[in-house]
C-alpha positions as CSV (number, residue, x, y, z in Angstrom):
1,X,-36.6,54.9,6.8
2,X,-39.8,54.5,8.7
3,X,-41.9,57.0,10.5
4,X,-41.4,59.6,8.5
5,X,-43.5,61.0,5.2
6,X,-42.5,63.8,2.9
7,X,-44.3,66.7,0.9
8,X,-43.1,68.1,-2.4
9,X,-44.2,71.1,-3.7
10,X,-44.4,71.4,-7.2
11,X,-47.4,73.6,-8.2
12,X,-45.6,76.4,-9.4
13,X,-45.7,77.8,-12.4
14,X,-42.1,78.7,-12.8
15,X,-42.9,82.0,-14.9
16,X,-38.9,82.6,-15.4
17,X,-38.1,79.9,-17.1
18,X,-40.2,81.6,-20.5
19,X,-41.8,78.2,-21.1
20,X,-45.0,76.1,-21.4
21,X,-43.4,73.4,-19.9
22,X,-43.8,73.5,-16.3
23,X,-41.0,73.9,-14.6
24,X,-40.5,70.9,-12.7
25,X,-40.6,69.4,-16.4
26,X,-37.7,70.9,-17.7
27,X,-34.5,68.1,-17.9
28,X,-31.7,68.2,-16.2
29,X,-29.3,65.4,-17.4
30,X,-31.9,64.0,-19.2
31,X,-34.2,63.9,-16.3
32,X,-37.4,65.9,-15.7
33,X,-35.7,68.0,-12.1
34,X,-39.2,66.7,-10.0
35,X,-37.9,63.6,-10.6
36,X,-34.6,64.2,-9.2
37,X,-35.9,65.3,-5.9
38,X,-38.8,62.1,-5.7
39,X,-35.0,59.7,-6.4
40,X,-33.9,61.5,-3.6
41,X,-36.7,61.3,-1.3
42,X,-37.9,57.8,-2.3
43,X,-34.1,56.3,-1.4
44,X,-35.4,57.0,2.2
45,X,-38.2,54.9,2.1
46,X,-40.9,57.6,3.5
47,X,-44.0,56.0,5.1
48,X,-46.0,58.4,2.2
49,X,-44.8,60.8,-0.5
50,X,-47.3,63.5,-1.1
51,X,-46.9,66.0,-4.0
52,X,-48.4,69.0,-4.6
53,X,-49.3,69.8,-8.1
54,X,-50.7,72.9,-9.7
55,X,-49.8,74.6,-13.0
56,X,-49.3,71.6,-15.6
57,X,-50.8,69.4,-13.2
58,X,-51.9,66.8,-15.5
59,X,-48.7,66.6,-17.8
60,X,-46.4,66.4,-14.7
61,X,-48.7,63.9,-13.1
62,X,-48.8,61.7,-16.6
63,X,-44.8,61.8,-16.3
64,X,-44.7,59.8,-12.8
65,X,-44.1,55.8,-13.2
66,X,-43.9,55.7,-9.4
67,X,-47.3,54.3,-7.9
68,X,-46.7,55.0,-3.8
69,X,-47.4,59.1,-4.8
70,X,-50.1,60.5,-3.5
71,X,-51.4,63.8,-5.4
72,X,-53.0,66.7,-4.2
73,X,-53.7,70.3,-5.8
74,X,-53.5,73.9,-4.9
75,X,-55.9,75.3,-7.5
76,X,-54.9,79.0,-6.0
77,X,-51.6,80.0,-5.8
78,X,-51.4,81.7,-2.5
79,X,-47.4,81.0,-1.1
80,X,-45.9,77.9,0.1
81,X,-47.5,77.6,3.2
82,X,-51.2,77.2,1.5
83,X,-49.6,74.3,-0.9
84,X,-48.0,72.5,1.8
85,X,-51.3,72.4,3.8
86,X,-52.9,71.1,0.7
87,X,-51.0,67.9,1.9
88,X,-53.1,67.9,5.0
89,X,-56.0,65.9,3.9
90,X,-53.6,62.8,3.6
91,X,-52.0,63.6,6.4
92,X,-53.7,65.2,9.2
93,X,-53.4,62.0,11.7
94,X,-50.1,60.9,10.6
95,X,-48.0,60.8,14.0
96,X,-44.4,60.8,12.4
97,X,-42.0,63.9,10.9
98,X,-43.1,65.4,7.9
99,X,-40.5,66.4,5.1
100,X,-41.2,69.4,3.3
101,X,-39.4,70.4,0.1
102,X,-40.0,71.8,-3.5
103,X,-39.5,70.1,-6.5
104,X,-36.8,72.1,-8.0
105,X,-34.0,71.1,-5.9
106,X,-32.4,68.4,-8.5
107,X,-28.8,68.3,-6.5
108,X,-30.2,67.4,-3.1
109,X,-28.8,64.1,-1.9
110,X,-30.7,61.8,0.3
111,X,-28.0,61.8,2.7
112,X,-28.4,65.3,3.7
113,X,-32.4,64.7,3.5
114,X,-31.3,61.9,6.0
115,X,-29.6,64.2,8.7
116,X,-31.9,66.8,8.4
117,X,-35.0,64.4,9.7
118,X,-32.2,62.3,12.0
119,X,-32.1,66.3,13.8
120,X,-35.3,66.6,14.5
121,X,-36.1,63.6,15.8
122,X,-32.8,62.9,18.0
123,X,-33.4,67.0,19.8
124,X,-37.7,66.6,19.4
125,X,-37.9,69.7,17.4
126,X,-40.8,71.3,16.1
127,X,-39.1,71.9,13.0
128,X,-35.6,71.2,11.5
129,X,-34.5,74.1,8.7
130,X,-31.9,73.1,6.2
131,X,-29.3,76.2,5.5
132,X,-26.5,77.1,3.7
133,X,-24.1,80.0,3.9
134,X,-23.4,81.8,0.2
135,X,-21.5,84.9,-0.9
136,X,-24.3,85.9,-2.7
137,X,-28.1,85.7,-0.7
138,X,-29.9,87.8,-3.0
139,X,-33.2,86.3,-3.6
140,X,-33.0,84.0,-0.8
141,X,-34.8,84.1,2.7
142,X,-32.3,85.1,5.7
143,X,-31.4,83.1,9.1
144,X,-32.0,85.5,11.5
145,X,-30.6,84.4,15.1
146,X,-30.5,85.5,18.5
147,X,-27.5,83.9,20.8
148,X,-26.6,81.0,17.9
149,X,-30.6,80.1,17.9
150,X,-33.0,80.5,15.0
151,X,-35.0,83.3,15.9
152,X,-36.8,83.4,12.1
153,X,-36.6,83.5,8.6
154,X,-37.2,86.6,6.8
155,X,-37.6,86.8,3.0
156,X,-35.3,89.6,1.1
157,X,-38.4,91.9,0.3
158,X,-39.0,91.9,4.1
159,X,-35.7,91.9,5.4
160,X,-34.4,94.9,6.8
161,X,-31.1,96.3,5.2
162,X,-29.0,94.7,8.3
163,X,-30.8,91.4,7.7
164,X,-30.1,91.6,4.0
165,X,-26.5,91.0,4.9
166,X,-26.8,87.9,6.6
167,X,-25.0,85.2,4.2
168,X,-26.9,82.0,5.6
169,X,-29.9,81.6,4.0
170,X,-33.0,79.2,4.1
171,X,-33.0,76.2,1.4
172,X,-36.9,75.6,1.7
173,X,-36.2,72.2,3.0
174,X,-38.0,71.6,6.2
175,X,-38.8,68.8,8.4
176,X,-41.3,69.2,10.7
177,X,-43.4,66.9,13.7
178,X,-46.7,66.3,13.8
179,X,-47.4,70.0,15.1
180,X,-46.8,71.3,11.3
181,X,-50.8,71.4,10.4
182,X,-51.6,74.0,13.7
183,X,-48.8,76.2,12.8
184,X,-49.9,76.3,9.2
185,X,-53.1,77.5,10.1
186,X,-52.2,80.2,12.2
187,X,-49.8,81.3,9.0
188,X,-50.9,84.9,7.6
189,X,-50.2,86.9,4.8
190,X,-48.8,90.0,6.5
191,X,-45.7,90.5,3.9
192,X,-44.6,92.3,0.8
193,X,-46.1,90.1,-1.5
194,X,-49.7,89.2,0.5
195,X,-49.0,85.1,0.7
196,X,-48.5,82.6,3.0
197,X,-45.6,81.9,3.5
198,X,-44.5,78.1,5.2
199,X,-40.8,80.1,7.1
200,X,-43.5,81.7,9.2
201,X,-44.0,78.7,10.5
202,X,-40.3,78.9,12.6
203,X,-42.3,81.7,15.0
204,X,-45.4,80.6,15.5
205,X,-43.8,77.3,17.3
206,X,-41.7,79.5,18.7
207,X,-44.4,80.8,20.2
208,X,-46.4,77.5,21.3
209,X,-42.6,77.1,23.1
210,X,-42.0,74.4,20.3
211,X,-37.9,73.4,20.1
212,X,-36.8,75.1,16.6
213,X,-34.2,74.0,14.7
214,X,-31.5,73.9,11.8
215,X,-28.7,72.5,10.3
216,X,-26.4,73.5,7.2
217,X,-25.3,71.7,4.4
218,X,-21.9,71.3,3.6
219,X,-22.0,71.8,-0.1
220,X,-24.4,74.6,-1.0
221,X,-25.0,73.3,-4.6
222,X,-27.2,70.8,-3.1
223,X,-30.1,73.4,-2.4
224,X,-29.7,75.6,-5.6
225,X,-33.5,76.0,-7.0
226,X,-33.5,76.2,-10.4
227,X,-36.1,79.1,-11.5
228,X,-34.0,79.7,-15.0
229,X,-32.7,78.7,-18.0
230,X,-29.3,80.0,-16.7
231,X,-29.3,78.2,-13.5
232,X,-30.6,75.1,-14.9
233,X,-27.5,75.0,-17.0
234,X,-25.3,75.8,-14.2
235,X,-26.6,73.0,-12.2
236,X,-26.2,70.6,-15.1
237,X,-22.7,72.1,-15.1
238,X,-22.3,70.9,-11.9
239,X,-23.4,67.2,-12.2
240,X,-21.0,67.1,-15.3
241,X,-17.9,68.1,-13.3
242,X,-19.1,66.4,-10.5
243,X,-19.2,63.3,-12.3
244,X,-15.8,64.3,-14.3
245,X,-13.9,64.4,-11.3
246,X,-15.2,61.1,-10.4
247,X,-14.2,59.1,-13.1
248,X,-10.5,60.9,-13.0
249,X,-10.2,59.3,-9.6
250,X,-11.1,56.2,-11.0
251,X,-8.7,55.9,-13.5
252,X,-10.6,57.4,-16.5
253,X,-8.4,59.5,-19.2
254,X,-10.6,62.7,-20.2
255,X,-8.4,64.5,-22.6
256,X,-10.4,68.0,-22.5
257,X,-12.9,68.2,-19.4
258,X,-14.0,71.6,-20.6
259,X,-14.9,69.9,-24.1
260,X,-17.1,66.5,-23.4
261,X,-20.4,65.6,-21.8
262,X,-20.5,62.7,-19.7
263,X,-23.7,62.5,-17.9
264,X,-24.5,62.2,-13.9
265,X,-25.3,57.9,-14.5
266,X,-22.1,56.7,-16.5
267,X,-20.0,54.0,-15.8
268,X,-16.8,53.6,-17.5
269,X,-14.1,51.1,-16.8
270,X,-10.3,52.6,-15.9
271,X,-7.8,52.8,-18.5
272,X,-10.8,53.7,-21.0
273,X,-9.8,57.3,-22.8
274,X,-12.6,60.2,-23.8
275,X,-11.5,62.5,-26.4
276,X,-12.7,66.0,-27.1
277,X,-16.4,65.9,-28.7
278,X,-17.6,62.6,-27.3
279,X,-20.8,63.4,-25.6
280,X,-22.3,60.6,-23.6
281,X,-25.4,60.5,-22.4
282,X,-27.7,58.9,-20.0
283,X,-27.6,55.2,-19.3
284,X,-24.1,54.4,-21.1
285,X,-21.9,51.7,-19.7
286,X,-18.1,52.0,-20.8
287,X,-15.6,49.1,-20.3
288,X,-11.8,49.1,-19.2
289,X,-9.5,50.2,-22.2
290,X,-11.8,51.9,-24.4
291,X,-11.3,54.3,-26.6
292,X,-14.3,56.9,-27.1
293,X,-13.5,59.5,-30.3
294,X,-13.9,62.8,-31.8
295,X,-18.0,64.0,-31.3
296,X,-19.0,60.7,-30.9
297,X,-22.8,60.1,-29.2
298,X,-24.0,57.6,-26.9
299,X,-27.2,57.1,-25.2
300,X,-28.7,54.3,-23.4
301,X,-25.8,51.7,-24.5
302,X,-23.1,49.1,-23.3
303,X,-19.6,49.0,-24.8
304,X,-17.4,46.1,-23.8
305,X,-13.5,46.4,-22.7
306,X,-11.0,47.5,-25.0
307,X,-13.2,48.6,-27.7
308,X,-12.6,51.6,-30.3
309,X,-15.4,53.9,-30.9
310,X,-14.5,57.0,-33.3
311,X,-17.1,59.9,-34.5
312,X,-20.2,57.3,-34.7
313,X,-23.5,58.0,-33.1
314,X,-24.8,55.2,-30.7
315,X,-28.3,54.3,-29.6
316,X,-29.9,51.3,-27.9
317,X,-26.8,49.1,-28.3
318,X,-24.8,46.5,-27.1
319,X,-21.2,46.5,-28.0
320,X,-18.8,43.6,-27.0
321,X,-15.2,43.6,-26.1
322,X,-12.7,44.4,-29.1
323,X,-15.2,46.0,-30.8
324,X,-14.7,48.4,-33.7
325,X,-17.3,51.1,-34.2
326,X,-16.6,54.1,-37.0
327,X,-15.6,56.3,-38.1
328,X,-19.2,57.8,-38.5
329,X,-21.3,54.5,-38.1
330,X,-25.1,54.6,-36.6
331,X,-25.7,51.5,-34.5
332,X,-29.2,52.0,-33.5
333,X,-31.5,51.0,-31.2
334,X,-31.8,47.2,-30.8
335,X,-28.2,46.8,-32.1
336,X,-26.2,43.6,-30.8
337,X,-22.6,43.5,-31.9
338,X,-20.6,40.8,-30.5
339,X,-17.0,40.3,-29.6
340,X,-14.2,41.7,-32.6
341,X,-17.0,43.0,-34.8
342,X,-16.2,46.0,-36.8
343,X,-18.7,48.1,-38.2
344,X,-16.8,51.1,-40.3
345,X,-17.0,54.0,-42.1
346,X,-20.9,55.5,-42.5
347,X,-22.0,51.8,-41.9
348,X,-25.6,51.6,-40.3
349,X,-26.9,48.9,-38.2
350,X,-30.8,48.5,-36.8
351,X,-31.9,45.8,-34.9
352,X,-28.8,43.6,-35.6
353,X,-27.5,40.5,-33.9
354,X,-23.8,40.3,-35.4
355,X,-21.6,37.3,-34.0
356,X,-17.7,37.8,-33.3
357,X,-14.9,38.3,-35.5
358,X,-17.5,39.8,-38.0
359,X,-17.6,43.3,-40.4
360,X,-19.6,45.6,-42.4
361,X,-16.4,48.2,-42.9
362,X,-18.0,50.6,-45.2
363,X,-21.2,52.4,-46.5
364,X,-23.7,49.0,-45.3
365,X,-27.1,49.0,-43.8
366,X,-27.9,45.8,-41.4
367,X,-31.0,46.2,-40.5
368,X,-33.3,43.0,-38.7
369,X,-30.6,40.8,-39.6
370,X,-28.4,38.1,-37.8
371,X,-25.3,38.0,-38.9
372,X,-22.7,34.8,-37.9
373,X,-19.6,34.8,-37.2
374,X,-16.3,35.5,-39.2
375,X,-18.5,37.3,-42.1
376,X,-17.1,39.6,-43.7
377,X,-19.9,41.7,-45.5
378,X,-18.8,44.0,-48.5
379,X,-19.1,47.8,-48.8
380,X,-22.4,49.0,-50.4
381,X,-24.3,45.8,-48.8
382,X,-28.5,46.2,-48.2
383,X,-30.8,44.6,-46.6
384,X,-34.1,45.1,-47.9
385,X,-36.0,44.7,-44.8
386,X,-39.0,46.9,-45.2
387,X,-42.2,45.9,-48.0
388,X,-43.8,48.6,-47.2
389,X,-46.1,47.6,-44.7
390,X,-44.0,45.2,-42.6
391,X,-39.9,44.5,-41.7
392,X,-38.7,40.9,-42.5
393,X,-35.6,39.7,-41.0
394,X,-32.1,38.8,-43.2
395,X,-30.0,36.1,-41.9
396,X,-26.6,35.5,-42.4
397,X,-24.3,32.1,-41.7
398,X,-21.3,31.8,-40.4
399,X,-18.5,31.8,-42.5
400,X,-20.1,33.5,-45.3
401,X,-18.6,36.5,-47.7
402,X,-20.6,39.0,-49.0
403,X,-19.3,40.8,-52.0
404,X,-19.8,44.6,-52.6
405,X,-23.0,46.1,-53.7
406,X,-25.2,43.4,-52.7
407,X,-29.0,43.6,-52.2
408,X,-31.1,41.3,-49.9
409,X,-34.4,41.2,-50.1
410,X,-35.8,39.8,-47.2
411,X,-37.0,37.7,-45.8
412,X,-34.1,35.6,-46.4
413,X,-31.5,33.3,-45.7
414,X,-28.0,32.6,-46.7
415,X,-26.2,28.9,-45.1
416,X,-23.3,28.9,-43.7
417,X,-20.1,29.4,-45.6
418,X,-22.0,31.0,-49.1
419,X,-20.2,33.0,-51.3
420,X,-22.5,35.8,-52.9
421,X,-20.6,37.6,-55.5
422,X,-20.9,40.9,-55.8
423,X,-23.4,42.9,-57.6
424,X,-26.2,40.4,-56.4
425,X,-29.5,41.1,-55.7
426,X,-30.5,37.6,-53.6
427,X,-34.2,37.2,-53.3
428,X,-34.3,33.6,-52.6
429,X,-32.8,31.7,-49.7
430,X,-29.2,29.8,-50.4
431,X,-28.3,26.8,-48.8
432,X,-25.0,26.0,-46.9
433,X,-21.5,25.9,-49.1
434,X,-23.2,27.6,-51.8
435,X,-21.9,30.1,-54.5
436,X,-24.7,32.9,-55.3
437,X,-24.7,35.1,-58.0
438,X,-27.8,37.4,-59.1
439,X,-27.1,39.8,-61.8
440,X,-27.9,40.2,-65.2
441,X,-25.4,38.6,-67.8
442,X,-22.8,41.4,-68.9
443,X,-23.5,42.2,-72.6
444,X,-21.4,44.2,-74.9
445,X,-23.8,46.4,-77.4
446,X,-22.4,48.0,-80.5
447,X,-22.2,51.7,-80.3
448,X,-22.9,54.4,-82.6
449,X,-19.7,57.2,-82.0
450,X,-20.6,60.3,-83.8
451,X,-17.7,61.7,-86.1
């Protein structure tokens, strides 16, 4: 969306959340919450994004992968109003709407962001004010009107007990024209707390006979701030049942809702069922017909349709269809298991290409391997990947049967179709249609039995 540029605050140092870690740092869902309000605000294409930064300036700026941000800084902390007209040095001549919001608005969607600029462009406000009606407005600033028309905000340690009753109350999402930067300056501390604060600005353009405005959003989740630990975990409560009751409508069988985490980014495939425990986290992709089991972790994975997945921790991986995963196996990060392949009980795989219709079922480590298919590999298999200094890679044909207990020490490789018995320790490559066996010759040592 063109002609339009938007201003996020985050300079504050978020004192209630009892933490180094600025505020806008802390995770919601796995994401830092500034970055949940730039997603928002970049999906509508602003002209410019401007954020202010101040307390943790440099971590939060060394955070940001985007490259259209411009950053600016309010060394002094002196109210909202003095941040946002930090912003006016990049944006004193810009002719278009201006956005304003603070970074710790994580649930915002851009399609409320959307109707709140779409207002104040189609009437020619001044300013737009998102609101929201709430049982409880403690905290909040109050929407004080005259006839149905904003008259002005007043925050609760200026609000008169008769205004402190009002239930609608300002989000701190704005979206001013071009006339923002005059009524910023004309902004004065005269309050409880001696700052400047940016809802003065509904009076003063008032006052040049500027058209005010405001609109209110439908869910009042969206503008929750976050200012502590508590309400940072009742927003991430939020996204989870959000989410939840999302994949319930698409034909997703959660067996306890009130005992799995399934984060906001998920995709799973209808007919697949979550059991109590599973926790899955960001950037998992679940086929059709899965089965997810008991305290099972994901993170950052694909699983294919109609695969089983019981108490086993997942990383990194890519899981085809008919897979068979646990239980307790660690597939980590770099993992490629391919249709049919079942990896069982406290197996471990790292950096593994395994074809179809192969298995590691008990107590195995794969690690930089590639594995062919139809191998069966035995229980207490190793590879030795690691000198020391450097990994070296194990390869595996097709075919092949691995025996229990056996070592390899790579770099090596086994043909296609090799037997290696068990007990072997196989330091040397094997060639195709080979039978390998590396172990010391059994001997039989007279013994001494005391009487």
């Amino acid at each position: 969306m063109k002609n339009f540029s938007a201003v996020i605050l985050a300079a504050g140092s978020g004192t209630r959340m009892k933490s180094s870690l600025p505020k806008v740092m802390h995770s919601l869902s796995g994401k830092p919450l500034i970055k949940w309000v730039i997603d928002s605000v970049s999906a509508l294409k602003p002209d410019n994004i401007i954020l202010v930064l101040g307390h943790g300036a440099e971590l939060v700026k060394k955070s940001l992968s985007e490259n259209n941000i411009k950053i600016v800084y309010q060394t002094e902390r002196l109210g909202s109003a003095h941040a946002a007209m930090q912003a006016e040095k990049v944006l004193k001549n810009y002719e278009g709407d201006i956005l304003v919001i603070s970074a710790d608005v994580p649930l915002i969607k851009p399609s409320t962001l959307l109707s709140l600029i779409n207002n104040n462009k189609k009437i020619g406000a001044s300013i737009t004010v998102l609101t929201a009606e709430v049982e409880n407005p403690f905290g909040y600033g109050r929407i004080v009107k005259k006839g149905g028309i904003l008259e002005k905000i007043v925050e609760e340690k200026d609000a008169t007990p008769a205004e402190k009753h009002i239930k609608e109350i300002n989000s701190g999402i704005y979206c001013f024209d071009k006339n923002l930067w005059t009524a910023l300056s004309k902004v004065k501390p005269d309050n409880a707390k001696k700052e400047y604060y940016i809802t003065d600005a509904v009076s003063i353009l008032k006052g040049f006979g500027k058209k005010v405005s405001l609109i209110a959003v439908k869910d009042n989740y969206e503008v929750k701030g976050i200012n502590n630990r508590a309400e940072l975990s009742h927003a991430e409560n939020i996204l989870k049942d959000r989410k939840i009751k999302e994949l319930l409508s698409d034909g997703v069988s959660i067996i306890d809702t009130n005992n799995v985490y399934i984060s906001y980014d998920a995709k799973i495939g209808g007919d697949t069922v979550v059991y109590p425990g599973v926790f899955i986290d960001t950037g998992v992709s679940i086929g059709k017909s899965c089965i997810i089991k008991g305290t099972s972790y994901i993170t950052n994975s694909k699983i294919g349709d109609a695969s089983t997945i019981s108490y086993s921790y997942i990383e990194g991986a890519v899981i085809g269809k008919n897979a068979k995963v646990g239980p307790f196996s660690h597939i980590r990060q770099g993992s490629v298991l391919k249709e049919n392949v079942s990896i069982g009980n406290f197996s471990e795989t790292k950096k593994a290409i395994i074809a179809k219709n192969s298995k590691a079922n008990h107590l195995s480590y794969i690690g930089d391997a590639r594995v062919g298919e139809n191998v069966n590999i035995g229980a207490g298999t190793i590879t030795c990947n690691y000198d020391g200094k450097k990994k070296h890679e194990t390869i595996i044909g097709s075919g092949s049967f691995v025996g229990s207990n056996v070592n390899f020490i790579a770099p090596v490789k086994i043909g296609r179709s090799v037997l290696v018995a068990a007990g072997s320790t196989v330091t040397h490559n094997v060639p195709s249609g080979k039978l390998v066996i590396a172990r010391a010759k059994q001997e039989l040592k007279h013994r001494k039995i005391d009487e």
